[in-house]
C-alpha positions, 0 to 999 in steps of 0.5 A, a space after each residue: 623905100 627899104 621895107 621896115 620891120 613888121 615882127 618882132 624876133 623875140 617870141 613867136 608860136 613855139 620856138 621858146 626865145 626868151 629874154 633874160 636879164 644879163 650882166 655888163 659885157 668887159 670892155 675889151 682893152 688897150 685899143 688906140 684911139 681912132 676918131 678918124 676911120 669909119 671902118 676897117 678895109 676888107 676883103 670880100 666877105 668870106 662864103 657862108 658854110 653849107 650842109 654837111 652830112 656829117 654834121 651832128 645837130 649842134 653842128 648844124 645849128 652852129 653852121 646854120 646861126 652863121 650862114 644867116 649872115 648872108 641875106 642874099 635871096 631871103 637867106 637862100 644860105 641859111 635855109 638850105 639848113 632847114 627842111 623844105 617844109 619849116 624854110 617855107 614857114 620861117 620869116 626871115 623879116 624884121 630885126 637880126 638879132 647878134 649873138 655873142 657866146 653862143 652855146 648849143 645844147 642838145 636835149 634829146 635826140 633818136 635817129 630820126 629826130 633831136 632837139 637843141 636849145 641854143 643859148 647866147 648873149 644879146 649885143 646888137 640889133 641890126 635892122 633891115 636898113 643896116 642900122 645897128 643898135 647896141 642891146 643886152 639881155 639874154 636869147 634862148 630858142 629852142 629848135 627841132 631838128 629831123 634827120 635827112 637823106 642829106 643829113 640833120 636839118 632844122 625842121 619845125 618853128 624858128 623865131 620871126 627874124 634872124 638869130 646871127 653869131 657876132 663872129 660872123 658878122 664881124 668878118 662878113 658886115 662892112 661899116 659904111 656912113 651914108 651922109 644927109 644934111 642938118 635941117 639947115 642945109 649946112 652940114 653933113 650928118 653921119 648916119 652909119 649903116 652895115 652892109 653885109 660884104 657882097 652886097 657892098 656895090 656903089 649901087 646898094 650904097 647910094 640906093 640905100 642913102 636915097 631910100 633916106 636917113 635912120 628912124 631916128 634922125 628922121 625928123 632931125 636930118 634933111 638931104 639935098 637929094 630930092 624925095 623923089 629923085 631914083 637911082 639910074 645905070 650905075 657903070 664903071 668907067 673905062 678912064 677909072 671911078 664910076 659914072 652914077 644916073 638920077 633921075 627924077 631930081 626935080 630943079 636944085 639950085 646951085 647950092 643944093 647942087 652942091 651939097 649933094 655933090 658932098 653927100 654922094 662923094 662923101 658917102 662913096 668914099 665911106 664905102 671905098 668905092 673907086 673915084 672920081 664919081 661922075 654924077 649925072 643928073 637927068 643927063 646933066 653933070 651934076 656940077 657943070 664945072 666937073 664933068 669929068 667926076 668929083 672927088 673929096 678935093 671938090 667937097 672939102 669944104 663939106 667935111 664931115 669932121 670940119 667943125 671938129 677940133 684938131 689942133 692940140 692947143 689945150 686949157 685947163 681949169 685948175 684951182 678954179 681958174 680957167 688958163 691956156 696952156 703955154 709949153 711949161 707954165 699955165 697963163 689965166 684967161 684974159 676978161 672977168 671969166 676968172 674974177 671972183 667965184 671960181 671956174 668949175 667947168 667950162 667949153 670953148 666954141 670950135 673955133 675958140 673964140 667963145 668961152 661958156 662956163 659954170 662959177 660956183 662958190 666954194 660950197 661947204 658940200 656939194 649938191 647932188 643933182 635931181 634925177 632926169 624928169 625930177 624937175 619943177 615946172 618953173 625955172 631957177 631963181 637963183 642958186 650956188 651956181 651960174 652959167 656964162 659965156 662971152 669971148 675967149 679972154 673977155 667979157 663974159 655975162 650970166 645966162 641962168 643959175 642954178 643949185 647945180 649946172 653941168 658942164 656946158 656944150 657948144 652945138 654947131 651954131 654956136 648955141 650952148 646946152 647945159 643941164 640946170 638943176 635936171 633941165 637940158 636948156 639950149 641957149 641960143 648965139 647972141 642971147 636971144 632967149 634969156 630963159 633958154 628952151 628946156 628940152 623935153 626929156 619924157 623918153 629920157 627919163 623912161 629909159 634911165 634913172 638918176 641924175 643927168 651929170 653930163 650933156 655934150 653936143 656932137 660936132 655936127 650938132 644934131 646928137 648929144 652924148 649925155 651921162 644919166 646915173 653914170 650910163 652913157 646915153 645917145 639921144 637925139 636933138 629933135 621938135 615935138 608935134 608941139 614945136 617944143 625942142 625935145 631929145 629923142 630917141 635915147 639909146 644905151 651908147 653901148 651894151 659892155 660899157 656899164 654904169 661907172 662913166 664919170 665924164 665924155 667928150 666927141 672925139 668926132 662926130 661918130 666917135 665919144 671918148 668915155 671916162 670911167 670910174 673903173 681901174 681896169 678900163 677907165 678911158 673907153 672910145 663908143 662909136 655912133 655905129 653900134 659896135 662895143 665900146 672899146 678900151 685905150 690903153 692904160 700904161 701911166 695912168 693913175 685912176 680914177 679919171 675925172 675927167 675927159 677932152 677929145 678931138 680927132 688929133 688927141 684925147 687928154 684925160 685927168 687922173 689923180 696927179 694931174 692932166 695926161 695926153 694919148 695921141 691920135 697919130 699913133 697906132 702902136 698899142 704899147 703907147 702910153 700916156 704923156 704927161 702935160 708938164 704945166 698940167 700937172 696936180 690932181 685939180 686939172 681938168 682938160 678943156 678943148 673946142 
C-alpha cells in the first residue's frame, strides 16, 4: 500500500506558513471542449534546476520551489539547495502543496546569512498517491538561508511537506486514470492520479492501481484484482507492447477475468504504455483465449465512457412542453408527459428510452428552495410541484412532490436522484421504494451553504455534481456505518470557478460542463482530475446562460435567444457557437441522455 499522509503542511516549529483568505482565481477562456482526452501526450519531464553559486537567495529559492517536483530519492533534487544540516531535518512527507504567483521577497540579508518570505496562492493539494485535490487560500513561509562555500543555501526549519511552483508542475506531472469497478462489478470507474514524468513506467502505474483506489472512493468502488494480488517482472517485449507478472491472484472466475483484463488495459492505455499487454497471472495468460497480449479492441465492451451519450439527438423543454428535435420544427413527447401542468425540467436515461421530469403549476412566484441540511424529518405531503418518470413518449406516473424539486438525474442502473425541498432522494428502477432513500448530507452542509439548485449523477453512477449556493461541488455516492445512502466526501470542484454557476451536466464521466451566471466566461469545462476550470469559447453567445446539456460529441447551452451548440469534434479555438434553428427563444432549454 502507498504510505498516507501522516503531517500536515501548513504549520510546523518556526517556519511561519500561513494561510489566508483569497479570492476566485479567473477562468482561463475560450478553451474547446474536450470530454474525451485524459491528458495531453508529453515529452519526458524536463531536468529540475540545481545550485548555482551565482544564485542570489531569491534565486535560489525560486530554483529550490521548482526542483521539489521531483520526488525521486526523497527530493534528492530539491535538497541539494538545503544545507547538510536543515536536508537532514526536513520532511518531505505528506501533502505538496501547488503554488501559483509565487513571490520571493527578501527581509534581510548580510554576507553570511539572508531571510526571505515566500508568498503564493494556494491551488491544489497533491497527495502522496498522486491525487489532486483543488484548494484556495493563501501560503506564506518564511526561510533562513546561510551562505556557502558553494553558494546560498536554505539552512534552517521548512514546512512539513512540500511547497511546488504550479508551472513546474504543469510541465513535469502527467495525468494518468487508473480505473476500479462500481460495487457491482459492472463498470470501470475513473479515479485520475498525477504522476510526476520520470516515474511514469508501466511498473509505477499498475503498482499504484494495485495499492487501490483514492480515500474517497474507498467505500464506494471495488476492483477485480484480488487484494492481495502483487505486482512480478515487468518486461518489454521483443514483438512489441509489454508482458506484466502477478502473483498472489488467488481463483478469479471467467468474469472477474475479464473485468481485470479491462481494468489493467484501460488503465495502461491512460498511461500510453506500448500495446498489446500481455498479462500473466500465476504463470497463466490472463485471458486463455489472448495469449499473445490484449488491446482496447478486447475490452470495448468495458468502456469508460460506454454509458455516456454520444449521439447528437436533442430535446427541448420549451413553453413547458418537453419536444424531440426534428431538423426545423420541435415534435411534443408522445404520452401524458405534457398533459395538464407544464414541464419545468427533465433527463432521459442513457439509452433514451426512460423520461424523468418535474411538472409544476404556473406559480404566481417562485419558491426559493431551503439551504442544504435546512430540511425536516418528514417527507413531503404535498406541494406545487411533482416528479415523474415512465417511457420515453408514454405513460409517465408521479414519484414525490414537493414545493421545490430540482432537475432530475438518471444514475448508471437507471435510478433516479432529484433534490425535493433540500432532500437528495435516490429512486430506485421500477419503483420499488416509493419514498425513495434521502441521502445524508451532514459533510454537504459543513462545507457549504445555501440551497441545493442543481444534482446530476456522473455516467459511471458513482460521483455526483451538485450546485450548493451557486458553488459547483463534487461528492461522492457512498453507505454509512449505519446502512444509510449518504454523499460523501464533497469537495470544491475547482478553486478559479467562484459561486455564479447556474446549471451543470457530465459531458463524460471525468468531465462537467458548468454554466454560469457570468458575461466573461459563462460555459466552463471542470475536470475530475484536480485541474482548473477552464472556459469555452464565447463567439455568439448572448448571456446569461440558463442552461446546460453535455455529452462527449457536444455541449448545448440556452442563452437568452434561444438553444446553441459547440461541437466536440473540432478544436480550432475560433469556433463559435451555432444555432439550433428549431430551438430558438429564450424559454428553451437542452436536454440530453
Amino acid at each position: 500500500m502507498e504510505r498516507r499522509p501522516t503531517r500536515a503542511l501548513i504549520g510546523v516549529l518556526t517556519a511561519a506558513v500561513t494561510v489566508l483568505a483569497a479570492g476566485c482565481v479567473a477562468i482561463p477562456t475560450d478553451s474547446s471542449p474536450q470530454p474525451m482526452k485524459s491528458f495531453d501526450r508529453r515529452p519526458a519531464a524536463p531536468p529540475p534546476p540545481r545550485p548555482d553559486a551565482s544564485m542570489d537567495p531569491e534565486a535560489a529559492v525560486h530554483a529550490f520551489l521548482r526542483a521539489t517536483a521531483d520526488p525521486t530519492a526523497a527530493h534528492s533534487a530539491a535538497r541539494a539547495f538545503l544545507t547538510q544540516d536543515s536536508g537532514a531535518r526536513w520532511d518531505d512527507r505528506g501533502d505538496t502543496a501547488v503554488l501559483s504567483n509565487i513571490n520571493v521577497l527578501l527581509e534581510s540579508r548580510t554576507d553570511n546569512d539572508a531571510r526571505v518570505r515566500i508568498v503564493g496562492d494556494n491551488t491544489a493539494s497533491l497527495k502522496v498517491n498522486g491525487q489532486l485535490l483543488p484548494a484556495t487560500g493563501r501560503v506564506e513561509a518564511s526561510l533562513k538561508l546561510a551562505h556557502t562555500s558553494a553558494g546560498w543555501r536554505i539552512d534552517g526549519p521548512l514546512p512539513t511537506g512540500v511547497l511546488l511552483d504550479r508551472t513546474q508542475f504543469e510541465s513535469t506531472y502527467r495525468l494518468v486514470t487508473l480505473y476500479f469497478t462500481d460495487r457491482g462489478h459492472q463498470r470501470l470507474v475513473g479515479d485520475p492520479r498525477w504522476f510526476f514524468g520520470g516515474q511514469v513506467s508501466t511498473s509505477s502505474v499498475v503498482a499504484r492501481m494495485l495499492a487501490g483506489p483514492s480515500i474517497d472512493l474507498e467505500q464506494s468502488v471495488g476492483s477485480a484484482i484480488g487484494p492481495k494480488t502483487q505486482l512480478g517482472e515487468v518486461t518489454r517485449r521483443d514483438q512489441g507492447g509489454v508482458r506484466i507478472n502477478l502473483t498472489d491472484g488467488g481463483a478469479p472466475s471467467d468474469a472477474d477475468r475479464q473485468l481485470m483484463a479491462a481494468q489493467i488495459v484501460w488503465t495502461l492505455s491512460s498511461a500510453d504504455a506500448p500495446a498489446p499487454y500481455e498479462v500473466i497471472l500465476d504463470g497463466q495468460p490472463l485471458l486463455r483465449d489472448h495469449p499473445d497480449g490484449l488491446q482496447l479492441a478486447q475490452v470495448q465492451r468495458y468502456s469508460p465512457t460506454a454509458l455516456t451519450g454520444q449521439d447528437e439527438k436533442l430535446d427541448v423543454i420549451s413553453g413547458g412542453t418537453l419536444s424531440s428535435v426534428e431538423p426545423n420544427a420541435l415534435r411534443p413527447v408522445g404520452g401524458n408527459l405534457n398533459d395538464g401542468r407544464i414541464v419545468a425540467s427533465a433527463s432521459l436515461s442513457h439509452d433514451r428510452s426512460r423520461v424523468a421530469a418535474v411538472r409544476a403549476a404556473r406559480p404566481d412566484r417562485p419558491t426559493a428552495a431551503p439551504d442544504v441540511g435546512e430540511v425536516t424529518d418528514e417527507p413531503s405531503t404535498g406541494g406545487t410541484a411533482s416528479l415523474v418518470t415512465g417511457p420515453y413518449g408514454g405513460a409517465v406516473t408521479q414519484l414525490d412532490t414537493g414545493t421545490t424539486i430540482t432537475r432530475p438525474s438518471f444514475g448508471a442502473d437507471s435510478e433516479i436522484w432529484a433534490v425535493v425541498d433540500g432532500r437528495p432522494t435516490r429512486w430506485a428502477p421500477g419503483g420499488a421504494d416509493p419514498r425513495g432513500a434521502v441521502a445524508d448530507t451532514t459533510e454537504l452542509a459543513a462545507l457549504a451553504h445555501g440551497p441545493i439548485t442543481d444534482l446530476q449523477v456522473s455516467p459511471d453512477g458513482v460521483r455526483v455534481a451538485l450546485i450548493v449556493g451557486g458553488q459547483v461541488i463534487f461528492a461522492v455516492i457512498g453507505t454509512g456505518d449505519d446502512g444509510r445512502l449518504v454523499l460523501a466526501h464533497p469537495r470544491f470542484a475547482a478553486f478559479n470557478i467562484g459561486n455564479r454557476a447556474v446549471a451543470l451536466d457530465w459531458a463524460s464521466p471525468t468531465t462537467l460542463v458548468v454554466g454560469r451566471d457570468a458575461a466573461e466566461t459563462p460555459v466552463t469545462q471542470v475536470p475530475i482530475s484536480g485541474l482548473p476550470a477552464a472556459g469555452l469559447v464565447t463567439g455568439n453567445l448572448a448571456p446569461p446562460v440558463r442552461a446546460v446539456a453535455a455529452n462527449l460529441s457536444a455541449t448545448y447551452v440556452a442563452d437568452t435567444r434561444g438553444v446553441l451548440m459547440l461541437s466536440s469534434s473540432t478544436r480550432d479555438r475560433d469556433q463559435t457557437w451555432v444555432d439550433v434553428p428549431a430551438a430558438k427563444g429564450a424559454d428553451m432549454v437542452p436536454v440530453l441522455p
